[in-house]
C-alpha positions in Angstrom: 122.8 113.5 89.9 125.3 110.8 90.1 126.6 108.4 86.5 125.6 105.9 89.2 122.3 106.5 88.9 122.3 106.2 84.8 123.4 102.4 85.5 120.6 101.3 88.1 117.7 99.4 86.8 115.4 100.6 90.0 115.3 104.4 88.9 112.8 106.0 86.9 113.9 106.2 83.2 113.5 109.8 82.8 116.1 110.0 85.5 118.2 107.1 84.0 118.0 109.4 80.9 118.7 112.9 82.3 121.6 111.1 84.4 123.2 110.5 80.8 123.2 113.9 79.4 123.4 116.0 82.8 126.2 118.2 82.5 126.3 122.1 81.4 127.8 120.7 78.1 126.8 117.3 77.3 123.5 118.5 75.6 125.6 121.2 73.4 128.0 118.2 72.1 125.0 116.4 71.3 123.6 119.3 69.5 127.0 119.9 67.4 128.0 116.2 66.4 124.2 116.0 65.1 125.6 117.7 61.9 128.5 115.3 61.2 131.7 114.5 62.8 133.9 116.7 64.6 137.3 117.1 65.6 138.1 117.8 69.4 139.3 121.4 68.5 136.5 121.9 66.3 134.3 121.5 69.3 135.9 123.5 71.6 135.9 126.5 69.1 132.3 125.9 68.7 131.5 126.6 72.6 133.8 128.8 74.2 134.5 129.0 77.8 134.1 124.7 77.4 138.3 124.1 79.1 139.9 120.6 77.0 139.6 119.4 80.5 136.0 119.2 80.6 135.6 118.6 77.1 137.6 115.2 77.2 136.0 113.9 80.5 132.3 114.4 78.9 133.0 112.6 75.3 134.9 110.1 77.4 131.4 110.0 80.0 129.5 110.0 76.3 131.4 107.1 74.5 131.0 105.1 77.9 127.7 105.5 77.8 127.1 104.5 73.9 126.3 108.2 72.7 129.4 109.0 71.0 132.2 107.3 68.9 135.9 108.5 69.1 137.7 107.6 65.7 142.0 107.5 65.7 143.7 107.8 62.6 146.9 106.6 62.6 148.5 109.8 61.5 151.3 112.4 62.7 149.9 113.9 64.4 147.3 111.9 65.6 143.7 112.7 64.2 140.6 112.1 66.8 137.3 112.3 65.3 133.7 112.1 67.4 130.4 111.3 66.1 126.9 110.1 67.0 126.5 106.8 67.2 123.1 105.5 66.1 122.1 105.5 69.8 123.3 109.1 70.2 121.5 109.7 67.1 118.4 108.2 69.0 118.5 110.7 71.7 119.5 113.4 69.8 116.3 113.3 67.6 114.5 112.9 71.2 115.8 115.6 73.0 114.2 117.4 69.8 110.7 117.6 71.7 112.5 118.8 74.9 114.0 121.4 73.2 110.9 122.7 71.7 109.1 123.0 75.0 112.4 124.7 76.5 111.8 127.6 73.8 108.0 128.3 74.5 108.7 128.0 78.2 111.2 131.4 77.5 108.8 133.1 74.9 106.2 132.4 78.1 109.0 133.6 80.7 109.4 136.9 78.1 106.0 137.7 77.7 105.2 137.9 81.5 
Protein backbone atom coordinates (compact mmCIF):
# COMPACT_ATOMS: atom_id res chain seq x y z
CA UNK A 1 0.00 0.00 0.00
CA UNK A 2 1.23 3.36 -1.00
CA UNK A 3 1.32 6.83 1.79
CA UNK A 4 -0.49 8.06 -1.28
CA UNK A 5 -3.25 6.25 -0.61
CA UNK A 6 -3.57 7.56 3.27
CA UNK A 7 -4.03 11.14 1.58
CA UNK A 8 -6.89 10.40 -0.95
CA UNK A 9 -10.43 11.26 0.04
CA UNK A 10 -11.88 8.52 -2.60
CA UNK A 11 -10.52 5.44 -0.68
CA UNK A 12 -12.24 3.43 1.82
CA UNK A 13 -11.33 4.59 5.38
CA UNK A 14 -10.22 1.36 6.66
CA UNK A 15 -7.74 1.56 3.95
CA UNK A 16 -6.99 5.32 4.52
CA UNK A 17 -6.33 3.95 8.13
CA UNK A 18 -4.24 0.85 7.50
CA UNK A 19 -2.27 2.98 4.90
CA UNK A 20 -1.13 5.02 8.05
CA UNK A 21 0.13 2.35 10.25
CA UNK A 22 1.27 -0.23 7.40
CA UNK A 23 4.69 -0.97 8.09
CA UNK A 24 6.33 -4.17 10.04
CA UNK A 25 7.05 -1.56 12.78
CA UNK A 26 4.78 1.27 12.81
CA UNK A 27 2.18 -0.67 15.04
CA UNK A 28 5.06 -1.72 17.66
CA UNK A 29 6.04 2.23 18.00
CA UNK A 30 2.58 2.87 18.58
CA UNK A 31 2.38 0.16 21.08
CA UNK A 32 5.67 1.56 23.06
CA UNK A 33 5.05 5.45 23.05
CA UNK A 34 1.48 4.38 24.51
CA UNK A 35 3.33 4.20 27.95
CA UNK A 36 5.03 7.66 27.85
CA UNK A 37 7.68 9.22 25.95
CA UNK A 38 10.58 7.73 24.53
CA UNK A 39 13.89 8.46 23.36
CA UNK A 40 15.02 7.23 19.85
CA UNK A 41 17.55 4.71 21.49
CA UNK A 42 15.10 3.68 23.93
CA UNK A 43 13.03 2.49 21.04
CA UNK A 44 15.38 0.73 19.25
CA UNK A 45 16.47 -1.29 22.35
CA UNK A 46 12.90 -2.13 22.81
CA UNK A 47 12.58 -3.94 19.32
CA UNK A 48 15.65 -5.35 18.13
CA UNK A 49 16.48 -6.15 14.64
CA UNK A 50 14.40 -2.38 14.00
CA UNK A 51 18.07 -0.70 11.95
CA UNK A 52 18.08 3.59 12.99
CA UNK A 53 17.48 3.64 9.36
CA UNK A 54 14.00 2.42 9.45
CA UNK A 55 13.37 3.65 12.76
CA UNK A 56 13.83 7.39 11.76
CA UNK A 57 11.92 7.07 8.31
CA UNK A 58 8.74 5.63 10.20
CA UNK A 59 8.48 8.35 13.20
CA UNK A 60 9.34 10.81 10.44
CA UNK A 61 6.19 8.95 8.16
CA UNK A 62 4.33 9.04 11.90
CA UNK A 63 4.83 12.85 12.78
CA UNK A 64 3.74 13.61 9.08
CA UNK A 65 0.92 11.97 9.51
CA UNK A 66 -0.22 13.60 13.09
CA UNK A 67 0.52 10.28 15.19
CA UNK A 68 3.63 11.22 16.78
CA UNK A 69 5.42 14.32 18.21
CA UNK A 70 9.35 14.71 18.12
CA UNK A 71 10.57 16.97 21.03
CA UNK A 72 14.43 18.77 20.70
CA UNK A 73 15.99 19.92 23.72
CA UNK A 74 18.49 22.23 23.22
CA UNK A 75 21.19 20.32 24.92
CA UNK A 76 24.78 18.80 24.20
CA UNK A 77 24.23 16.53 22.99
CA UNK A 78 21.07 17.01 21.45
CA UNK A 79 18.02 15.19 23.25
CA UNK A 80 15.03 13.88 20.88
CA UNK A 81 12.03 12.74 22.59
CA UNK A 82 8.69 11.03 20.76
CA UNK A 83 5.33 10.78 22.02
CA UNK A 84 1.60 10.24 21.10
CA UNK A 85 -0.04 12.92 20.18
CA UNK A 86 -3.66 13.02 21.21
CA UNK A 87 -4.48 11.82 17.67
CA UNK A 88 -1.97 8.90 18.05
CA UNK A 89 -3.43 8.47 21.25
CA UNK A 90 -6.78 8.09 19.31
CA UNK A 91 -5.66 5.22 17.30
CA UNK A 92 -3.76 3.77 19.71
CA UNK A 93 -6.76 3.12 21.96
CA UNK A 94 -8.49 1.81 18.53
CA UNK A 95 -6.12 -0.44 17.36
CA UNK A 96 -7.02 -1.93 21.05
CA UNK A 97 -10.12 -3.93 19.49
CA UNK A 98 -7.89 -5.05 16.50
CA UNK A 99 -5.49 -6.36 18.67
CA UNK A 100 -7.89 -8.36 20.64
CA UNK A 101 -9.27 -10.11 17.59
CA UNK A 102 -5.57 -10.75 16.36
CA UNK A 103 -5.06 -12.93 19.69
CA UNK A 104 -8.23 -15.16 19.44
CA UNK A 105 -7.56 -15.54 15.72
CA UNK A 106 -3.95 -17.35 17.10
CA UNK A 107 -5.60 -19.18 20.16
CA UNK A 108 -8.16 -20.37 17.04
CA UNK A 109 -4.96 -21.00 14.63
CA UNK A 110 -3.40 -23.14 17.91
CA UNK A 111 -6.24 -25.00 18.73
CA UNK A 112 -6.77 -26.47 15.10
Amino acid sequence: MTRGRAQDPNVCGVTAAIAVIDGKWKTSLLWLLESGPHRPGELRRRLPGLSEKVLTQALREMEEDGLVHREVYDVLPLKTVYSLTPFGRELSELLGPLSDWGHRRLERLVAR
